[in-house]
N, C-alpha and C positions, 0 to 999 in steps of 0.2 A: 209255543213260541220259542226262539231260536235267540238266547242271550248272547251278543259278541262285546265284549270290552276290549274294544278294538282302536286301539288310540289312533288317529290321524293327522298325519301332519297338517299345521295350518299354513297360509300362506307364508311363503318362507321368509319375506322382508317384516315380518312381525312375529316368528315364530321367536326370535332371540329376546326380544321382550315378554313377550307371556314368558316364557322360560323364569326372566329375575320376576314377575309379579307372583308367580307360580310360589316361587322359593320363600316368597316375604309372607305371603300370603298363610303357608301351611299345607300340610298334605289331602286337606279336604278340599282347599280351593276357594270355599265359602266365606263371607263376612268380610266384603271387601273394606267393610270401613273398619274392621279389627287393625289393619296394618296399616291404614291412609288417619291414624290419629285423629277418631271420631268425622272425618271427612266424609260428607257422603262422593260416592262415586259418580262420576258421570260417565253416562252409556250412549252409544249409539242406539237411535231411533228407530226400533225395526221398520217405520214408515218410508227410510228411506233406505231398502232396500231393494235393488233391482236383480230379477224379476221381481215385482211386488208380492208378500206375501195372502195368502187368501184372509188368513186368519190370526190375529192376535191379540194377547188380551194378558196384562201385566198390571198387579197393585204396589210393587217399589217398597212389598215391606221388608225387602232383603235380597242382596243380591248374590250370585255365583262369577268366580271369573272361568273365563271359558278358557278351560283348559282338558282332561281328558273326560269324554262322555261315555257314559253305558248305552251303548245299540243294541237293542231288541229288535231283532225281524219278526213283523208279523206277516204270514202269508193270507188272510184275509185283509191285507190293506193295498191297497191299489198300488200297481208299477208307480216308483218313485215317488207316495208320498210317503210323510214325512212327518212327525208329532215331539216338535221339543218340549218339554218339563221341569222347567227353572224352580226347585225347592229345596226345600232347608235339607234336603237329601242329595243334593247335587243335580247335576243336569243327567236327563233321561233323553233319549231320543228313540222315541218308536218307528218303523218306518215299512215299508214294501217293499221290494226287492229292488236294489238301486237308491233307495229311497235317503238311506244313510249319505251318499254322496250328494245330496241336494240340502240335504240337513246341513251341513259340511260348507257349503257355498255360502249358506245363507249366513253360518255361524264364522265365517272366515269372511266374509263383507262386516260384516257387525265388528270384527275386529279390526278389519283395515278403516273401517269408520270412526272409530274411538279414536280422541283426541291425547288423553290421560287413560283411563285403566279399561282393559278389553273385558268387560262384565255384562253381566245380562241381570234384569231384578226379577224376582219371582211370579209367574206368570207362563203362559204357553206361547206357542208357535204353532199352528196348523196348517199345510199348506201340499197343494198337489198337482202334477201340470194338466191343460187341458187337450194338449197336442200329446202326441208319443214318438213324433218324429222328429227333433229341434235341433236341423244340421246344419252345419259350414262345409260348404265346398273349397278344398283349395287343389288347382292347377299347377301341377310342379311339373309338368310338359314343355311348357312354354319356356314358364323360365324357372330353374331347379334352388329348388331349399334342402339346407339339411338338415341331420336328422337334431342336434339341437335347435334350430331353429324352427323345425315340425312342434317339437316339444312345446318350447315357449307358445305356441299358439293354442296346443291344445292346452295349458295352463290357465291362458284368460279363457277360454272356452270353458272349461269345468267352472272357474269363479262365477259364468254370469249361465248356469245348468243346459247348455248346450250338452246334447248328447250322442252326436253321430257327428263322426269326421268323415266325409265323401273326399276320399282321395285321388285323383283326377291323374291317371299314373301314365298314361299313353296316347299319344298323342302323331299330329303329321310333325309337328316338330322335335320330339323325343321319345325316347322309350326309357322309364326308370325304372326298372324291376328285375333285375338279373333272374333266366332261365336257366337251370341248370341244362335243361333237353334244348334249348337253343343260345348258344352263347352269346353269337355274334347279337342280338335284338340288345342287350346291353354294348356290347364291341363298338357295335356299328349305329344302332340305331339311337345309341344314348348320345349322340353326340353331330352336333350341325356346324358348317362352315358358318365363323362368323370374322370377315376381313380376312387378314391372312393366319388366322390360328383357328381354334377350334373349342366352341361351346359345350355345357352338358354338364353328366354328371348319370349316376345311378346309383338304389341301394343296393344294395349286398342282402342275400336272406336275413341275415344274423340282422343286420338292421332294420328290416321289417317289421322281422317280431321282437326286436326294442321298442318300435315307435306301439305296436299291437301291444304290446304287457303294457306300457307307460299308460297310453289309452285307458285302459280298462281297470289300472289301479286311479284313473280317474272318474268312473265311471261313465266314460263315453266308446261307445263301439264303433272301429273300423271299416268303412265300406271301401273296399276298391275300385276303380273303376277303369277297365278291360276296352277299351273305345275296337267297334266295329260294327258294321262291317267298312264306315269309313273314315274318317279321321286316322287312317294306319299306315301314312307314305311313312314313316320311321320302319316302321316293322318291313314292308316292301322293301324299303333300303337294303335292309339286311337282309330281307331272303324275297328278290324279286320274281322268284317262280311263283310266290304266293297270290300274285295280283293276274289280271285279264292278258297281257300282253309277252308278261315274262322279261321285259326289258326291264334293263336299269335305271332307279330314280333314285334321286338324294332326297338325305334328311331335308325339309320343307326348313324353308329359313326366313319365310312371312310368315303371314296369317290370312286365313281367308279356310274354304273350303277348295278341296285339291278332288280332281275327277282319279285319279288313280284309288280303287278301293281294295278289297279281298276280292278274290274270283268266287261267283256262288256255284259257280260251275264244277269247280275242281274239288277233288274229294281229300287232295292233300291240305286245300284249307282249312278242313275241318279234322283231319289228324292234326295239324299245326297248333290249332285255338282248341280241343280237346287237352295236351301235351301240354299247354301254357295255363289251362282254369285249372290241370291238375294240381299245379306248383303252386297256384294265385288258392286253391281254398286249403292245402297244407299249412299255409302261412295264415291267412286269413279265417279264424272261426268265427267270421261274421255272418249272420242267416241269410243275406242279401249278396250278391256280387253284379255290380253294376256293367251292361254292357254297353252304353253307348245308344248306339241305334241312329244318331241324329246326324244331318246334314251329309250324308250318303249320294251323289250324283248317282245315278244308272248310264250315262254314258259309256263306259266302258260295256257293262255288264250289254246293252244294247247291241255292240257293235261286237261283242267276243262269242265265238262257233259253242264253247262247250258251258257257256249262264243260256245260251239259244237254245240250246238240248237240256239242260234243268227244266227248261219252263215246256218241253215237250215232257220229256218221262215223268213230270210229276202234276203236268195238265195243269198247268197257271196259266192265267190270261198274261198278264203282264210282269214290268220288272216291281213292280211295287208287290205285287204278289209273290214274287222269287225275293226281297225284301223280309216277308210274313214267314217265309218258307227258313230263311238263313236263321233268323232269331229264335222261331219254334225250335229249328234242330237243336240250337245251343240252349234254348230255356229246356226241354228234355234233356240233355246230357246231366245239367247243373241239376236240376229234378233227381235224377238218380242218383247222386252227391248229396241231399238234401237241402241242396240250396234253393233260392230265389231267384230271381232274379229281377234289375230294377231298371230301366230302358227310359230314354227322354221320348219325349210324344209324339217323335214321327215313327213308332214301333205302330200305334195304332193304323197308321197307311196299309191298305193290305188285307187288315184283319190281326188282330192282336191275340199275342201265342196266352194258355189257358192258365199260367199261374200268373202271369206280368205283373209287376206294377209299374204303373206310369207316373215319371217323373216330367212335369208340365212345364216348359220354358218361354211356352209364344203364347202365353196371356195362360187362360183360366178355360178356356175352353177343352185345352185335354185333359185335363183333370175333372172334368163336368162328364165328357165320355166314357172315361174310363169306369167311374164311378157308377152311371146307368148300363155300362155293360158289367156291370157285379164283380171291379177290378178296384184294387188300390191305390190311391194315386197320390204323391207328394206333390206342392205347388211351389214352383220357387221361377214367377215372371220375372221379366226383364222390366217390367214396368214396377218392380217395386225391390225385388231381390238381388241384381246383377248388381253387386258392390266394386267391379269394377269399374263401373260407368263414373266417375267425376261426381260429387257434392250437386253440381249443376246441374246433373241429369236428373238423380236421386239424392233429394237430402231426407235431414229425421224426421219431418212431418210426415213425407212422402212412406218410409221405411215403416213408420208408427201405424198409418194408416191401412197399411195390412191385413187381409181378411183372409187365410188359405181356403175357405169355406167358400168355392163358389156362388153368386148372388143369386142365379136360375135353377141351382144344384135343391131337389125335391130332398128336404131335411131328413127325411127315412133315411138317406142314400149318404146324410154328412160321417156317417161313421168309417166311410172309406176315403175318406181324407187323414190320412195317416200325418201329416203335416207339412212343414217347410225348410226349407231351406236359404242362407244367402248363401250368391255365388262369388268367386273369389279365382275369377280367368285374369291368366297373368300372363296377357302380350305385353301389357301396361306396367306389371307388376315387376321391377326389377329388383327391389331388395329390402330387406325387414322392415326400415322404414316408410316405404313404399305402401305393405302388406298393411302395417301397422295403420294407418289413416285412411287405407281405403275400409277397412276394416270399425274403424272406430272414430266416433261413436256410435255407428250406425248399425252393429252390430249387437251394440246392449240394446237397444231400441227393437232388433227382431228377436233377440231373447226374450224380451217383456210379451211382445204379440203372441209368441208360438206356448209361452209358457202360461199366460192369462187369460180369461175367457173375454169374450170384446166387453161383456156388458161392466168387465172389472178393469177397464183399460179409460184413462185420460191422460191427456195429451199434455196437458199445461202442466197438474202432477208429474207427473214423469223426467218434463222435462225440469222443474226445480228440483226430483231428487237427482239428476242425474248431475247437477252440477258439483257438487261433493264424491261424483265419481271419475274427475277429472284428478282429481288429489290423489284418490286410489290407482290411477293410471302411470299418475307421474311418480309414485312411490316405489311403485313395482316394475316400471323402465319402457313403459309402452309410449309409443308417441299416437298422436291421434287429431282430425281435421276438426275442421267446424261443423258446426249444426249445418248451415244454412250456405247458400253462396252469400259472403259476407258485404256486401252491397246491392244496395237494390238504385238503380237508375230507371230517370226520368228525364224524357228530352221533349223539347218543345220549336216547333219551329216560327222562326220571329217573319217577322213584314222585309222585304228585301230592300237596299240603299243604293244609291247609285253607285255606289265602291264595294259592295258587297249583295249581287242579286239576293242570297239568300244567308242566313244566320238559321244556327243551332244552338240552341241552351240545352244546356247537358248539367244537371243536380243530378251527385251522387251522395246518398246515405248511408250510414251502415247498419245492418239488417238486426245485429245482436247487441244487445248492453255492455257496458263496458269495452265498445272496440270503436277504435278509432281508423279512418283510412290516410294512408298517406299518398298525394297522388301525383300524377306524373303525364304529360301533355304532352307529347310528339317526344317525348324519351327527356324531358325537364319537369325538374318536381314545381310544384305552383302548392302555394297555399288555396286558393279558389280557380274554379274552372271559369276561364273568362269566352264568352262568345266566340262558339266557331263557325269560321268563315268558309269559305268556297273551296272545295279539296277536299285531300284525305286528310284525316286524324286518327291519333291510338291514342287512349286513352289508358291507364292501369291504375288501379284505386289496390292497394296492398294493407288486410287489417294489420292492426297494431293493437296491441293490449300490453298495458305497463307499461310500453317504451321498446316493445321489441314485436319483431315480425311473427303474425300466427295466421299457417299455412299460405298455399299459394297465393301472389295477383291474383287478381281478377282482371282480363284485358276486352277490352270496347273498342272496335273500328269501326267508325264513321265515314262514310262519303256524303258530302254536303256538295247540294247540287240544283239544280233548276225540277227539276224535278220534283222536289216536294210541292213546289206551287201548280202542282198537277193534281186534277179527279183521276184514278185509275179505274178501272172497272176488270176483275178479271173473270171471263164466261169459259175458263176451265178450271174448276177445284183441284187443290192438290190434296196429295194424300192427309188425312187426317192425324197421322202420324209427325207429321213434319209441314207443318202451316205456319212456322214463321209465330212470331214473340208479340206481334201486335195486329190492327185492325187493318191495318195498311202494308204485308211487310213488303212489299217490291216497291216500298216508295218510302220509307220512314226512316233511310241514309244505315239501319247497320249491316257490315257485311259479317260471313259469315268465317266461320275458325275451319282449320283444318278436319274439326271435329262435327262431323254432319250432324250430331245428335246437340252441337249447343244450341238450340232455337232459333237460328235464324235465318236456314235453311227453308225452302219452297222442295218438297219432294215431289216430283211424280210417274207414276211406274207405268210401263207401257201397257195395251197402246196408248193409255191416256198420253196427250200430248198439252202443251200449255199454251193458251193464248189469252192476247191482254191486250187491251185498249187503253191509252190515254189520249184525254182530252185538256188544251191546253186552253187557259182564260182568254190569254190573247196569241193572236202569233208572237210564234219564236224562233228565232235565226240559232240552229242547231249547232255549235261545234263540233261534237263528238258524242257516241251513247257507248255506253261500255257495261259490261254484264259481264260476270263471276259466274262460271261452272265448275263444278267439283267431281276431279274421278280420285272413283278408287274401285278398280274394277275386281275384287276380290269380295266386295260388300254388292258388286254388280250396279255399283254409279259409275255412270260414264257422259262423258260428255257430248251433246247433242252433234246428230255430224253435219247438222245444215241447221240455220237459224235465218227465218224471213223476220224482215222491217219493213212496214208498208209508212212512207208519208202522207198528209192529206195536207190540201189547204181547202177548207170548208169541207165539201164532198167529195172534190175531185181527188183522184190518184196523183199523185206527184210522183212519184218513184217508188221503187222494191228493190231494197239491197237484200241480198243473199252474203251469208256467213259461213265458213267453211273451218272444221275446226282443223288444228295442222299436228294434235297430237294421236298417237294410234289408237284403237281401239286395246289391245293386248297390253300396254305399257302399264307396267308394276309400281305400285305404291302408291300413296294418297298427294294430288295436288292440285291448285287450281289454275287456272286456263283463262284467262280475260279476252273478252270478244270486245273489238275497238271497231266502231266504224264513223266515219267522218266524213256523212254529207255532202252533198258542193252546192245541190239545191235545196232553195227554202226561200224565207221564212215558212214555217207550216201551223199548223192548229190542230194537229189530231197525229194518233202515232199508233200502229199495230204494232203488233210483235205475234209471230205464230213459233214455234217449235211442236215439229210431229217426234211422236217417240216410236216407230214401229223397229227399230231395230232391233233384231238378239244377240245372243253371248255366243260370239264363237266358236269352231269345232276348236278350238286351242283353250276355252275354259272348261273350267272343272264342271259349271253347270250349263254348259252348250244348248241351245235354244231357248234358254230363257228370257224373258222383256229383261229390258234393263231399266234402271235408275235414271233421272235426271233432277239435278241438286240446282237451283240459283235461289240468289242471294238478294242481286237490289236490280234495279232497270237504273240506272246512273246517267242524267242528260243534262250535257255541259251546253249552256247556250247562253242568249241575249235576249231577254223578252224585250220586244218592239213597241 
């Protein structure tokens, strides 16, 4: 065994205190009640530390203040565990390789825990992870951090034993990695029009391997990640021979997926991306180097003479197999480098190169494959892991609930589940504060999963210890969201009046203890929500805690309308993904947010197309029907381009309006479109509505032929029951 008396810094917002208890104390450390005048000491609970420890066991006949510890490495003890040894000899920490750094976390929680003196009583600590993969993704593409602010992240990272930073370096919207063999990919590609100046940023070598040493005196290792063969309109910016066409394109200044990729065809692309993984593993001694692989159109590659000739001289049926082919080349080159290489799950399309590991984004399925084809696979879904997503998409129960372990995955095969990741893509993310609460708390929460085994995992525990690490948060300068979206609403629809056909009662509560909402009714604060009446409303319920605001509103739009005193019947299901927030949703008054994934969206993907019947009690003298579509043709929703309305009174046809929507297919950015139509005949008693979806994504998108999206929200019918 291999002795290191190896002092390590503690956290630094309490390191200046141990330092005076250190001094009072005496040079051994011990007997804290020698200098607190027969006081016993109080200590922080190793119970509440996060990740939970596996094992501990303390009799309090004497305590140690934690200040410098004796590390022994044993290399018979498992990667990063860990064995503390609180006794009249001081503190011991035994540990495996890494292991010292977890030891380090736990004993630096334990300090930022303590009220009065940072001590531990006599007694052990045992404890080990059950994942070996426990990473944070962050996207500095989109939008750029630097490298202190890289730092400050990997800081709470090491505190809650996170151990891989996935750095997310290249992107359609930037390039951050200066090439010394290609300059301009920093010049030109690190950098996007934004108004009339210009966005961006990149590191410099030497800042690299700052942020890589910094890393690793943490005990977390570096992954870069190299995006190709699509996600690369940055890099095309800057050297557009590299791509199918050879013409000129700009740095990408949305989001979405862009048809312009690498040419598979050309041989100078791969002297290009050889010349660049050169530089990417001098810098980086990580075993792994990440390349991408995902959301790749073949449109180009379809339509360009020399990817047409790849798939002859090298006998591939298709582009998905010249797909198989790009990645192989590159997973051999890195091979001969020693590296790895780690690819998101559409590397599997094709047939999957022979060292891969698969990194699973679109559920748990390619990590279940990858795993029965005898490959490694990390899991980090958008159903549990993409911490960019809003509190509303994903909160801590959601995060808690976490399994990387596939459910149908034959247990033989759990060994290739290397572990997980959360993601941390910043279209969303503009700045620390941002970072910081998309981040947290939901981040200690995937600590706890990837570091615990489930049968040593509860939810309700967790969450009481985690309340005491809102202190530890706010001590050391992080900001951080709610648990939960902090209101939960309930609406009820009332009996209609002669001055008002229909009423909404809308109770709102708040979801967490100690929060209060403050709230606010067509843009005026109201102590209670009184009965809403015929129309729109917006409602915002904003918690409060002590007297002051924590985290965003919460916003609710309502349309109250004839409608609810309708049966709907709908004989077309939407996607199971996006089915709307209740029993009823095209009739239950809420509309939807700019944001398709808040629930209150109807998705459905071609050809499926939507159609819905209402039946009304009695006739009704129609005013108007009005429906909410949502594009955003980058996510591939767009808005229907013809919408039928059939009336009836009894069985018969009364009329068929036809709806024509007036925005283009092509138009950029996310908005909605309200379809108004206004009747002349009626009264009626029955109401169709059809929308067909067969149209696709044109030759001017990035993923050309494919079905598209269609988003609505409410069926809205203004009328006069008779």
């Amino acid at each position: 065994m291999e002795v290191r008396n190896q002092p390590r810094k503690f956290w630094k917002l309490f390191a200046g205190g141990l330092f005076l208890i250190i001094l009072l104390a005496g040079p051994t450390g011990r007997w804290a009640h020698d200098f607190l005048w027969g006081k016993q000491p109080e200590w922080a609970n190793v119970a509440d530390v996060i990740p939970g420890v596996q094992h501990y066991d303390f009799d309090s006949t004497g305590w140690n203040i934690i200040s410098e510890a004796d590390y022994i490495l044993d290399p018979a003890m498992g990667p990063e565990s860990y064995r503390i040894v609180s006794s009249p000899n001081g503190i011991m920490v035994t540990h495996g390789d890494l292991g010292d750094y977890r030891a380090q976390a736990t004993l630096s929680q334990l300090g930022l825990l303590s009220q009065e003196i940072v001590a531990i009583p006599y007694g052990t600590i045992a404890d080990a992870p059950a994942f070996k993969h426990r990473g944070v993704l962050l996207d500095v593409a989109r939008h750029f951090f630097k490298v202190p602010e890289i730092k400050r992240q990997l800081d709470v990272m090491a505190l809650y034993k996170f151990n891989v930073f996935h750095w997310h370096l290249t992107e359609d919207q930037g390039w951050r990695i200066a090439i010394e063999a290609y300059p301009k990919l920093s010049e030109v590609g690190g950098w996007r029009a934004y108004g009339d100046s210009l966005y961006g940023g990149y590191y410099t070598k030497e800042e690299l391997v700052e942020v890589v040493n910094y890393a690793s005196g943490l005990g977390i290792e570096v992954i870069p990640e190299i995006e190709m063969p699509g996600h690369s309109q940055a890099a095309l910016a800057a050297y557009p021979e590299l791509g199918c066409t050879g013409e000129p394109v700009e740095v990408a200044t949305d989001w979405g997926v862009f048809k312009d990729i690498y040419c598979a065809g050309n041989e100078q692309t791969f002297d290009f991306l050889e010349a660049v993984l050169d530089e990417v593993c001098e810098i980086f001694p990580s075993k792994y180097i990440h390349i991408g692989g995902d959301e790749a159109p073949k449109f180009r590659w379809e339509h360009c003479a020399k990817c047409q000739a790849r798939l002859e001289t090298e006998n591939l049926e298709n582009t998905a197999e010249l797909q198989r082919y790009f990645i192989t080349r590159i997973e051999t080159y890195l091979h001969l480098k020693g590296k790895q290489i780690i690819g998101w799950d559409e590397i599997l399309e094709g047939g999957l190169s022979p060292n891969a590991t698969v990194q699973s984004w679109r559920g748990f399925e390619g990590a279940q494959h990858a795993a029965e084809l005898g490959h490694d696979a990390i899991v980090s879904p958008t159903s549990h892991a993409y911490f960019d997503y809003p509190v509303g998409n994903i909160d801590l129960p959601k995060v808690y609930s976490f399994d990387p372990i596939p459910r149908d995955l034959d247990p033989l095969l759990s060994g290739h589940i290397l572990g997980g990741e959360c993601n941390l893509w910043s279209e969303h993310i503009t700045d620390i504060e941002t970072l910081d609460r998309r981040f947290l708390p939901r981040g200690i929460a995937m600590s706890e999963v990837l570091w615990a085994y489930p049968e040593e995992r509860d939810y309700e525990s967790f969450r009481a210890r985690i309340q005491s690490h809102y202190a530890i948060l706010d001590k050391t300068g992080y900001n951080f969201d709610v648990e939960q979206v902090p209101s939960r609403l309930e609406s009820t629809v009332l009996p209609g009046t002669q001055f008002y056909p229909t009423l909404l009662e809308v109770d709102i509560e708040p979801t967490m203890p100690d929060f209060e909402l403050a709230l606010k009714l067509d843009g005026q604060l109201v102590d209670t929500l009184p009965k809403l009446s015929r129309g729109f409303h917006k409602i915002t319920a904003q918690p409060m805690k002590s007297g002051l605001s924590f985290g965003a509103p919460q916003a609710y739009s309502f349309a109250v309308h004839e409608g609810f005193l309708t049966h709907s019947c709908m004989t077309s299901l939407p996607s199971p993904f996006y089915k709307g927030s209740t029993a009823i949703p095209l009739s239950d008054g809420r509309l939807g947010s700019l944001n398709f994934r808040d629930g209150e969206w109807l998705g459905y993907y071609g050809p499926e197309g939507l159609d819905g019947h209402w039946n009304f009690s009695s006739a009704i003298e129609i005013d108007s029907i009005k429906v909410n579509f949502l594009q955003s043709s980058l996510s591939w929703i767009v808005i229907p381009e013809t919408v039928y309305l059939d009336f009836y009174v009894q069985s018969d046809v009364l009329h068929r309006y036809e709806w024509n929507r007036t925005s283009v297919l092509s138009q950029e950015g996310t908005f909605i479109e309200t379809m108004v139509i206004s009747p002349t005949e009626g009264p009626v008693t029955t109401l169709d509505i059809e929308i067909p979806n067969t149209e696709t994504l044109p030759s001017s998108h990035p993923a050309a032929g494919q079905h598209v999206w269609h988003f609505i929200d409410e069926i809205q019918i203004y009328g006069r029951p008779l």
